[in-house]
N, C-alpha and C positions, 0 to 999 in steps of 0.2 A: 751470504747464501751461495753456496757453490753452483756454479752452471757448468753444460758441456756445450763444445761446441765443434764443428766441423770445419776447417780452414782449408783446405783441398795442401796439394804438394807442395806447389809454389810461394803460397802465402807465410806457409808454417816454413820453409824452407827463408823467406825473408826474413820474418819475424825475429826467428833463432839469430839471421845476422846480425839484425838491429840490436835484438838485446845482447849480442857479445860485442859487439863493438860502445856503445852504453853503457854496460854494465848494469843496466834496469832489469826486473825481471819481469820476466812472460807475461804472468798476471798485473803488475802496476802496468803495462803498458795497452793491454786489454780495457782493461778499467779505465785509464784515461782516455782511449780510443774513444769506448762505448759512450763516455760525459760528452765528449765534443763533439760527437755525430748529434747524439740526442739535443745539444743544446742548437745543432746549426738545424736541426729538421723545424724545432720549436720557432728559431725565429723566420725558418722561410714558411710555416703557416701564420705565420703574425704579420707576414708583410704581405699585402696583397698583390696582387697578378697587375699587368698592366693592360690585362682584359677590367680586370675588377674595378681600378680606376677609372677607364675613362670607358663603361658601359653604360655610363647615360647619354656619352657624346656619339658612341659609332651610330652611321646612319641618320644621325637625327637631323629631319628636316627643319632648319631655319625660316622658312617662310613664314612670312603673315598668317596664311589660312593653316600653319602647320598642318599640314596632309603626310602623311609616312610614304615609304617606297620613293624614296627620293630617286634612287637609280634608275629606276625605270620612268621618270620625268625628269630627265635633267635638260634634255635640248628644250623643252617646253620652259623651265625654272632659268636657264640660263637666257631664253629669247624675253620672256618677262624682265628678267634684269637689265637686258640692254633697250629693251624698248620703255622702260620705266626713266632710264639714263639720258637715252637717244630718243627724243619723241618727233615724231614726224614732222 
């Protein structure tokens, strides 16, 4: 199925060199372009983010009583760990 498409100066200006120096033409090179973009976008939505992975771990409070907002209780969470450690 025939497509148009728009390459600005530069692009069309490389292209042309790639394919005389190759000897491939315009459209085989278009074509394989277009497989390999589509095939790398397909596996970076198949891999997930390294938000995606570890979004059960950020912020999560470890404590016993698990309470959430850990940042805003950390002198509190770290003075329990060391008086739990260190007892009087």
């Amino acid at each position: 199925m025939p497509k148009s498409l728009r390459l600005g100066t530069e692009l069309e200006q490389a292209l042309d060199r790639y394919c005389t120096e190759t000897g491939e033409t315009t459209s085989a090179v278009i074509r394989q372009s277009v497989a390999e973009y589509l095939v790398r976008r397909k596996k970076k939505r198949s891999t997930p983010s390294a938000w995606e992975l570890g979004k059960d771990l950020f912020g999560a409070d470890r404590s016993p009583a698990g309470r959430g907002n850990v940042s805003g209780r950390v002198k509190t969470l770290i003075r329990g760990k060391l008086r739990a450690k260190h007892p009087r």
